[in-house]
VORO-72231 format. One line per 2 residues: number of its first residue (from 0); for each residue x negated, y, z of N, C-alpha, C, O. Coordinates in Angstrom, 1 decimal. Example, Ala and Ser with C-alpha at 12.3 -4.5 7.8 and 13.67 -1.06 7.14 Angstrom:
0> -13.2 -5.7 7.8 -12.3 -4.5 7.8 -13.2 -3.3 7.8 -14.2 -3.3 8.5 ~ -12.8 -2.2 7.1 -13.7 -1.1 7.1 -12.9 0.0 7.9 -13.4 1.1 8.0 $
***
This chain:
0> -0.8 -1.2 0.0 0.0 0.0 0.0 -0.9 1.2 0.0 -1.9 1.3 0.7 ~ -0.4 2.3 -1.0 -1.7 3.3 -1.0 -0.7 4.5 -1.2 0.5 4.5 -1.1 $
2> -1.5 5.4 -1.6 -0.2 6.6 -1.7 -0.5 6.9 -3.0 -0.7 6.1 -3.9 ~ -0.6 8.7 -3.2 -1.2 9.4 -4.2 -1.3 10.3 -4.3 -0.8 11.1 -3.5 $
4> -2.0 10.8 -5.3 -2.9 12.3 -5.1 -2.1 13.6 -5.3 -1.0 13.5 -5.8 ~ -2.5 14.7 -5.0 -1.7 15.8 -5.1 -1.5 15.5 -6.7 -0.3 15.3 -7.0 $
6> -2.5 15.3 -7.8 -1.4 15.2 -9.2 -0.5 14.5 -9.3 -0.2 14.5 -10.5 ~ 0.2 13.6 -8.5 0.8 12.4 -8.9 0.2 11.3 -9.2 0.8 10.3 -9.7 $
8> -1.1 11.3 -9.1 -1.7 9.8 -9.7 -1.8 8.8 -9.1 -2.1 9.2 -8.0 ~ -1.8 7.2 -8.9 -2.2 6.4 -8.0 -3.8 6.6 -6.9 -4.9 6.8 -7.4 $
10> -3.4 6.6 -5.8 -4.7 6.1 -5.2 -4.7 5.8 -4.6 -4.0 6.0 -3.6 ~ -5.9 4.3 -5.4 -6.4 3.2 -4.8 -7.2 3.2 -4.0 -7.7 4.2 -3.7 $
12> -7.4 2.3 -3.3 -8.5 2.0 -2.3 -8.2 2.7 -0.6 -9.2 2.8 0.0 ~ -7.2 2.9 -0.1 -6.7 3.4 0.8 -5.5 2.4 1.0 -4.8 1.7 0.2 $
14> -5.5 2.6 2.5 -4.5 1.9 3.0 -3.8 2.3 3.6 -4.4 2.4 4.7 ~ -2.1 3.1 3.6 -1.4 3.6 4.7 -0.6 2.7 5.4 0.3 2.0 4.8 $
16> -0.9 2.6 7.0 -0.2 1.7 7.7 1.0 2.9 8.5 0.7 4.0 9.1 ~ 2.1 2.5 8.2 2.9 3.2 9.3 3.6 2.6 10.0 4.0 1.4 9.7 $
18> 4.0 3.3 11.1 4.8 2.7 12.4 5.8 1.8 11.8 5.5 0.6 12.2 ~ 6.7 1.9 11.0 7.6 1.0 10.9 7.5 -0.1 10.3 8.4 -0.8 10.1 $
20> 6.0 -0.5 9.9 5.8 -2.1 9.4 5.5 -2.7 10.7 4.5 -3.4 10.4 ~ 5.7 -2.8 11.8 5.5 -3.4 12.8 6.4 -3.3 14.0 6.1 -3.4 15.2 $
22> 7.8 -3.0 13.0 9.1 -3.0 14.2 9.2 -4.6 14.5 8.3 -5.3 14.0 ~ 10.1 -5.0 15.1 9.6 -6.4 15.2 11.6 -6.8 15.2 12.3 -6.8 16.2 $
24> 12.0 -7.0 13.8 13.5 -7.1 13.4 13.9 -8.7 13.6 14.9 -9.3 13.5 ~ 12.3 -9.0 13.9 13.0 -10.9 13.7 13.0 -11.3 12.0 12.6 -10.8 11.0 $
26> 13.7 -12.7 12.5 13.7 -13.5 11.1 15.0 -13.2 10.3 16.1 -13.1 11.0 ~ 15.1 -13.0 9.2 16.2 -13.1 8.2 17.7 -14.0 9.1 17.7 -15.2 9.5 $
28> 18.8 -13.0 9.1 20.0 -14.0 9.7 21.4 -14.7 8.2 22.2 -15.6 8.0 ~ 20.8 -13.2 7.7 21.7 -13.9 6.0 21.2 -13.1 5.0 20.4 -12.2 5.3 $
30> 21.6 -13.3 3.8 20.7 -12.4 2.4 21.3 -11.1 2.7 22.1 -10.7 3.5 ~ 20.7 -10.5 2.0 21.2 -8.8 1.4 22.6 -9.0 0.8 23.1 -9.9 0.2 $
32> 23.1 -7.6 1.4 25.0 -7.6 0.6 25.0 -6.1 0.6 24.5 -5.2 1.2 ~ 25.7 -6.1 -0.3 26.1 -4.4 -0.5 26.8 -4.1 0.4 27.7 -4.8 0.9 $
34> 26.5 -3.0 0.9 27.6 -2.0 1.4 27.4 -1.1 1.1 26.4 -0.4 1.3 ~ 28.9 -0.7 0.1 29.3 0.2 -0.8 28.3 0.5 -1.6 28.0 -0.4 -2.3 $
36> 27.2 1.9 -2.1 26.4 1.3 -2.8 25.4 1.7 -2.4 24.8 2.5 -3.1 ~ 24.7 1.3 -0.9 23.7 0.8 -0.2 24.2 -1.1 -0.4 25.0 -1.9 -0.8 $
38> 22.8 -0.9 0.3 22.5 -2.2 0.1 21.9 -2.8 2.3 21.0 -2.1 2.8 ~ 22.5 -4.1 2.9 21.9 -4.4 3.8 21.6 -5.5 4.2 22.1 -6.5 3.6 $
40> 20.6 -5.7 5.6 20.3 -7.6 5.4 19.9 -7.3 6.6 18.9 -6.6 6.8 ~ 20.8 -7.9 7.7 20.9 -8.5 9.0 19.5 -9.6 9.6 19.0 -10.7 9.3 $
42> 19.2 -8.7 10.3 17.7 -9.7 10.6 18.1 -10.1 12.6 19.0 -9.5 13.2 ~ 17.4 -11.1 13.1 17.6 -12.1 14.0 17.7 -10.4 15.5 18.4 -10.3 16.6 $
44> 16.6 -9.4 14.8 16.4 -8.8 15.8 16.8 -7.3 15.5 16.2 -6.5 16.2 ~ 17.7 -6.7 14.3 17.9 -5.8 13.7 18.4 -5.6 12.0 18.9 -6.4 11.2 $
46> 18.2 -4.6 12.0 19.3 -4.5 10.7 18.6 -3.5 9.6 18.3 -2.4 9.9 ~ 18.2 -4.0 8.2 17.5 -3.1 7.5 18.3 -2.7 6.6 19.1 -3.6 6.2 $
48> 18.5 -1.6 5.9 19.1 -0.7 5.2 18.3 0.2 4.6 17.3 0.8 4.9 ~ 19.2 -0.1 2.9 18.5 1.1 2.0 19.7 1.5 0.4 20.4 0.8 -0.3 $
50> 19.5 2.7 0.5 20.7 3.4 -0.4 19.7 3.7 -1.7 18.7 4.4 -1.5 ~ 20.0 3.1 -2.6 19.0 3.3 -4.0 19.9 4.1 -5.1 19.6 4.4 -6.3 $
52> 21.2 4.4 -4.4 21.9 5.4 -5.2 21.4 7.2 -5.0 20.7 7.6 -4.1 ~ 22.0 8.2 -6.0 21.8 9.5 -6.1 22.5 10.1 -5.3 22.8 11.2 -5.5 $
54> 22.8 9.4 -4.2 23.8 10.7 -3.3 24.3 10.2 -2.0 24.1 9.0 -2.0 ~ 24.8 10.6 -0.9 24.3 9.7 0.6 25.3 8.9 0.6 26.3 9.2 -0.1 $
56> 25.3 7.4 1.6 26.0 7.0 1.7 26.5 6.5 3.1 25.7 5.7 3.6 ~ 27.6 6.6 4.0 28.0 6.1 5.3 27.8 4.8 4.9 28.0 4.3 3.8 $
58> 27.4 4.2 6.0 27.6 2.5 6.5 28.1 2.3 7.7 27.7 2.8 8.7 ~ 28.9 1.6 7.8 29.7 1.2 9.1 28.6 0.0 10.1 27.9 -0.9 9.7 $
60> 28.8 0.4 11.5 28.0 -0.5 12.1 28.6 -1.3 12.8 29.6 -1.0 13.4 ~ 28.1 -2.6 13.0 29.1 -3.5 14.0 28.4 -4.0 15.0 28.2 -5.2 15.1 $
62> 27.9 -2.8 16.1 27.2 -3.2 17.3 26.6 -2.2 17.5 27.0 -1.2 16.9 ~ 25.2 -1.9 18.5 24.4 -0.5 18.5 23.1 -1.2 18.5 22.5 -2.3 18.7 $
64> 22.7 0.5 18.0 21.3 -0.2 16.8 20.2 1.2 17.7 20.6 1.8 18.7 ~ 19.3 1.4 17.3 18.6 2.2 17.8 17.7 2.1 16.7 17.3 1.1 16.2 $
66> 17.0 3.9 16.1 15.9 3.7 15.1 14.6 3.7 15.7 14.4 3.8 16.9 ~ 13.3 3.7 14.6 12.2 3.6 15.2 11.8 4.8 16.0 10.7 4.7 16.6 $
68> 12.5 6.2 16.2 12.0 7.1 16.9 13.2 7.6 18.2 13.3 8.7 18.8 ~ 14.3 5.9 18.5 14.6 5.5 20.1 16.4 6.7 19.7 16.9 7.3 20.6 $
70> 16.9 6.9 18.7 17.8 7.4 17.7 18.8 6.8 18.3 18.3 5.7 18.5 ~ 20.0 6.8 18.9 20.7 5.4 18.7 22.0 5.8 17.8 22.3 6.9 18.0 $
72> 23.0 4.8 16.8 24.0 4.5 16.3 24.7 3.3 16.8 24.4 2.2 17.1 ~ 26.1 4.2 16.8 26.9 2.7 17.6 28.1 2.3 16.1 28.3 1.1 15.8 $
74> 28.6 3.2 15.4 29.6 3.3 15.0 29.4 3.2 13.3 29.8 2.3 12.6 ~ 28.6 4.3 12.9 28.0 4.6 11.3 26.7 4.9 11.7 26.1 5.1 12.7 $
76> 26.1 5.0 9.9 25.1 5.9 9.9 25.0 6.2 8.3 25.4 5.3 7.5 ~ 24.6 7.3 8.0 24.7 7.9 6.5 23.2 8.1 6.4 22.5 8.8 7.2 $
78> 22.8 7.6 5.6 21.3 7.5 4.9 21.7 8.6 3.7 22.9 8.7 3.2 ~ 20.7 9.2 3.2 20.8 10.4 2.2 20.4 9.4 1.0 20.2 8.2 1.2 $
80> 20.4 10.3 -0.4 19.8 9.2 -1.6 18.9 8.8 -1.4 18.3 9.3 -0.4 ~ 18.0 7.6 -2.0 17.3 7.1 -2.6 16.7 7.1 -0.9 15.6 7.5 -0.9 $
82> 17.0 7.0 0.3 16.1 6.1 1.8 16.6 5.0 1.5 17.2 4.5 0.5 ~ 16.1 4.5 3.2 16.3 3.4 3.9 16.1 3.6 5.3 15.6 4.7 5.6 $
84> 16.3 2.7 6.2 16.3 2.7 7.6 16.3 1.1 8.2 17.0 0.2 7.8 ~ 15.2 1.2 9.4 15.2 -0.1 9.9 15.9 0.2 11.3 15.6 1.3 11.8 $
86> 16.6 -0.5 11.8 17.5 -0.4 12.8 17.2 -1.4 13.7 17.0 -2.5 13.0 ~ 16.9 -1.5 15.5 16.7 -2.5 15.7 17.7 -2.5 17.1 17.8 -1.6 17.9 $
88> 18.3 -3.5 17.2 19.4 -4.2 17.9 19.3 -3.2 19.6 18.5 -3.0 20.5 ~ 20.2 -3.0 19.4 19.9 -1.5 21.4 21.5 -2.0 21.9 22.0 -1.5 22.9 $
***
């Protein structure tokens, strides 16, 4: 994983680690399903989400979740275009 340069070009040889590859969501509990046109997939220890459409979308929650900066959602949560969000079980 690398980023890129102020022109937009790839660069290689760098590594960015960030906080949220080492939330700890658990193992897969069933595949990915749409919701609406996000997209989510229920893990043993949390819930990952990502909207790949042009414009935000609500998701309904069924339980309370907490994000990686201690956030919590009990009810919805509206991700803006083109994120995602890892949610983990609170």
């Amino acid at each position: 994983m690398s980023g890129f340069t102020k022109s937009g070009a790839q660069d290689y040889g760098r590594i960015l680690l960030y906080p949220e590859y080492s939330l700890d969501v658990g193992k897969p509990d069933a595949p990915a399903k749409r919701a609406g046109d996000a997209w989510q997939r229920e893990y043993s220890g949390g819930l990952a989400l990502v909207n790949p459409s042009n414009h935000s979308v609500a998701i309904p929650l069924h339980g309370s979740y907490v994000d990686e900066n201690g956030k919590r959602y009990a009810k919805s949560i509206t991700l803006a275009k083109a994120t995602g969000e890892i949610l983990l079980r609170g």
